[in-house]
ROGU-938332 format. One line per field, with one value per residue (C-alpha): residue number from 1; residue in one letter; x negated, y negated, z negated. Coordinates in steps of 0.5 Angstrom, whole numbers. Each point is the difference from the previous one (the first is absolute). Layout:
ROGU-938332
num = c(NUM_...)
residuo = c(A_...)
east = c(X_...)
north = c(Y_...)
up = c(Z_...)
***
This chain:
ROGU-938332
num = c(1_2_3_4_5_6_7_8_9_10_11_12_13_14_15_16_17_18_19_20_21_22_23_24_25_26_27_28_29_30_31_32_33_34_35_36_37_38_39_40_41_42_43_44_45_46_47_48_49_50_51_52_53_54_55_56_57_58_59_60_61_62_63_64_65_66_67_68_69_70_71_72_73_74_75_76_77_78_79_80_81_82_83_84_85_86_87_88_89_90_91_92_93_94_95_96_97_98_99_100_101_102_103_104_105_106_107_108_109_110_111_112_113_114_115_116_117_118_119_120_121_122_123_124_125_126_127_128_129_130_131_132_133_134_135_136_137_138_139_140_141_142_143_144_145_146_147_148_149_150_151_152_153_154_155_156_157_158_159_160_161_162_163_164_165_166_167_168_169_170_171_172_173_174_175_176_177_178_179_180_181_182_183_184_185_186_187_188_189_190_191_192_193_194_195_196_197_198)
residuo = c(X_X_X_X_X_X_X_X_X_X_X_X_X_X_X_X_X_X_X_X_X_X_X_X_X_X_X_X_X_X_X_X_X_X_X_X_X_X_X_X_X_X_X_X_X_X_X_X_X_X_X_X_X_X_X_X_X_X_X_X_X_X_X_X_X_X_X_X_X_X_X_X_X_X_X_X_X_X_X_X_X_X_X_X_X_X_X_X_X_X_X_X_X_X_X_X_X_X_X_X_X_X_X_X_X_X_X_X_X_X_X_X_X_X_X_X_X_X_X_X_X_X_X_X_X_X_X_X_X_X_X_X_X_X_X_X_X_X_X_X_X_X_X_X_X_X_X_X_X_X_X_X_X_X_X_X_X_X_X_X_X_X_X_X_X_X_X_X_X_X_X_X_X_X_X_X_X_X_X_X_X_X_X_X_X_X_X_X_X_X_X_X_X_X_X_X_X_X)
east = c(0_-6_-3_7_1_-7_1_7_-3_-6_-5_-6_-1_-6_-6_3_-2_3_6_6_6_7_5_5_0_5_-1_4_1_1_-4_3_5_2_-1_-7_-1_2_-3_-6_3_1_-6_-4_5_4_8_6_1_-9_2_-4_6_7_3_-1_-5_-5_0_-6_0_5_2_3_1_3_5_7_3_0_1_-7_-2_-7_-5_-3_-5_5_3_5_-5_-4_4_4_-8_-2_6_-1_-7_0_8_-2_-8_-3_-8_0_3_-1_3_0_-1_-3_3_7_1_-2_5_6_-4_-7_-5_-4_-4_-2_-5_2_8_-4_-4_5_4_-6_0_6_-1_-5_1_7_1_-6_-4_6_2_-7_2_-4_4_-3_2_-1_-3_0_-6_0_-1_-8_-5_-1_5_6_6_4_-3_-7_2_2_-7_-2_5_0_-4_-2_0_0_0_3_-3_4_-6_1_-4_-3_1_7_2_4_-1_-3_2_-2_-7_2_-6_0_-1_1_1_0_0_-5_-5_-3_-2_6_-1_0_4_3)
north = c(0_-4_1_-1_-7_-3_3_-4_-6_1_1_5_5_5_-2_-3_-8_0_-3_4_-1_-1_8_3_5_7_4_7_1_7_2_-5_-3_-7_-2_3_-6_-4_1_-1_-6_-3_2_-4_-6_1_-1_2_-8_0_-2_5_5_-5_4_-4_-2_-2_6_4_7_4_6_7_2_7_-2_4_-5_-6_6_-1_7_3_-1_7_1_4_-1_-4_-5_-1_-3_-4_-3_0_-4_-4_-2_-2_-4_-4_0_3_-1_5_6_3_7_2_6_6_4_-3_-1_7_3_2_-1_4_4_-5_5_2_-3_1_-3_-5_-2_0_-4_-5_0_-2_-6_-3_3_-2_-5_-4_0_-2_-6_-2_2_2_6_1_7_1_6_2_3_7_1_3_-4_-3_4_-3_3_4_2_-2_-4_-5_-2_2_-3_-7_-5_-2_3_-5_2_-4_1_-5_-4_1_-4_4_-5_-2_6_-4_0_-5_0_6_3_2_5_1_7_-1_-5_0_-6_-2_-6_0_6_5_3_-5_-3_-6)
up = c(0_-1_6_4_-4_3_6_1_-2_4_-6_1_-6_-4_5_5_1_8_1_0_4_-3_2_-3_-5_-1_-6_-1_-7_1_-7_-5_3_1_-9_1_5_-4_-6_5_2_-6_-3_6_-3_7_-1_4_3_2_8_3_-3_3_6_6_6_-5_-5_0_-5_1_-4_1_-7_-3_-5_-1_-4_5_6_4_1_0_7_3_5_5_7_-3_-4_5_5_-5_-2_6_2_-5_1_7_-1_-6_2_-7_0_-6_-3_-7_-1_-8_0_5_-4_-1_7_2_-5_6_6_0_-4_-5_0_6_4_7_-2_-4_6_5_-4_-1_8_1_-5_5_6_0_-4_-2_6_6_-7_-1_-8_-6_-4_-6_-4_-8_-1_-7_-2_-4_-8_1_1_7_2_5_0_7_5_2_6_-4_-2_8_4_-1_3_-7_-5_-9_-6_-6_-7_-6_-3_-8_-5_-5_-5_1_3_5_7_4_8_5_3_7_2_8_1_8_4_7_2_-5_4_-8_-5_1_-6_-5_-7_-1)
***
């Protein structure tokens, strides 16, 4: 949410010091759903009424949210999902989409923990909605309780063109965490070191 809040006000983040243009972003809530979003928001001193989330022309962070109270139902990865986001990136010109989590929007759709479903349907991201939208799709893996271990199929970890990992940064006096390291454990892309920690 940090990383889509400075994209659409066109700020660069970690260490990037270019200038970034302004884009729109999708976030698909499927884990948490949309009270996990805003206890995120909320936390980042964002409230509802920010114009980055008012309908319009000029809004620019969308939410698709798992929340049964409200009707909205979850977003999975199969056919039928993958039109609707597709559609949806290419008619509202979406520049980002955050997908949380793997696993959740596998569940109903393909095997998490196969790696040729799980390839296949990280190719379909870029082949089909990605690359022909010029859009960023960044997916939640959540990593797996043994040390260094992520969760799912290995093509999580493989796929991608990049590939983070976040770690809290706790104070060991206060015990209270103060901000993220982000390690670079791919980067494809990368015109700097593309192992690296910021």
């Amino acid at each position: 949410l940090y990383k889509a809040y400075k994209f659409a006000k066109g700020e660069s983040i970690l260490d990037r010091n270019a200038s970034c243009k302004k884009g729109k972003s999708l976030f698909i809530c499927s884990d948490g759903g949309v009270s996990t979003f805003k206890t995120a928001m909320y936390g980042l001193g964002l409230q509802d009424d920010d114009p980055i989330f008012a309908e319009g022309e000029n809004k620019q962070i969308f939410v698709w949210g798992n929340e049964a109270s409200q009707g909205q139902q979850a977003w999975y990865g199969n056919i039928n999902g993958l039109i609707k986001l597709e559609n949806f990136v290419r008619y509202k010109g979406i520049d980002a989409v955050f997908i949380d989590s793997a696993k959740k929007v596998s569940s109903g759709a393909f095997n998490y923990l196969d790696n040729v479903q799980s390839r296949d349907f990280i190719s379909l991201l870029r082949d089909i909605i990605a690359v022909p939208n010029n859009a960023h799709i960044e997916i939640l893996s959540h990593d797996g309780t043994a040390r260094g271990a992520h969760a799912g199929a290995k093509s999580w970890a493989e796929e991608p063109s990049m590939v983070i990992s976040l770690k809290p940064n706790i104070d060991e006096d206060t015990k209270v965490q103060n901000g993220v390291t982000a390690e670079f454990k791919k980067d494809r892309a990368a015109n700097i070191e593309p192992r690296r920690s910021v």
